[in-house]
C-alpha positions, 0 to 999 in steps of 0.5 A: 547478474545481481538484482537489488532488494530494498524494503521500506517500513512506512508503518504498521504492516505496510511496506514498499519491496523493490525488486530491481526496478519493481516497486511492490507496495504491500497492505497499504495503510495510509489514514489515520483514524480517532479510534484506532492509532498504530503506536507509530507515525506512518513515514510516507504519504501516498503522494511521496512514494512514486510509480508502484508496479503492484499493491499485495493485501493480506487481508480486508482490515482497513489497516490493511486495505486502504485503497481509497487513499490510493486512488486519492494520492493518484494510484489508478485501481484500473491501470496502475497495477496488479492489486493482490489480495482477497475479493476487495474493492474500495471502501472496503466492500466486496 
C-alpha cells in the first residue's frame, strides 16, 4: 500500500504535511506584525486550509505559536485536534 506525502510552505516555518488523509500543520505563523516582517508574504490564511488533524510547534516565538489566529480562523484548541509543542497556551502564555 502506498501512503501520499505532500508539504505546503505557507511561509517561514509554517507548513502543512499530509500524511494520506492526515493533515498536520506545523508552527503556525499566520499575523503579520509592523516589527517584524518574514522576507516573504504568508501563502495561505487560516480560514483556506481546511480540516487539520494536529498542529506541532516548535517553540514559543510568535512566529512560531500563533495560536490565537487559529482559534479565530475556526480551529478549536479543545476538539480540533492534538496541538504539539512546548507548555503553551493562546496569547503566548504559559
Amino acid at each position: 500500500m502506498t501512503t501520499t506525502l505532500s508539504a505546503t510552505r505557507i511561509g517561514h516555518a509554517c507548513q502543512l504535511s499530509e500524511f494520506g488523509d492526515t493533515r498536520v500543520l506545523t508552527d503556525p505563523w499566520f499575523t503579520q506584525q509592523a516589527t517584524y516582517y518574514p522576507g516573504e508574504p504568508i501563502a495561505a490564511s487560516v480560514e483556506t486550509l481546511g480540516r487539520i488533524d494536529a498542529v506541532v510547534i516548535s517553540h514559543e516565538h510568535y512566529d512560531h505559536c500563533d495560536l490565537d489566529a487559529l482559534m479565530a480562523g475556526g480551529f478549536d484548541l479543545g476538539t480540533g485536534g492534538p496541538v504539539n509543542g512546548p507548555a503553551v497556551t493562546p496569547g503566548g502564555r504559559k
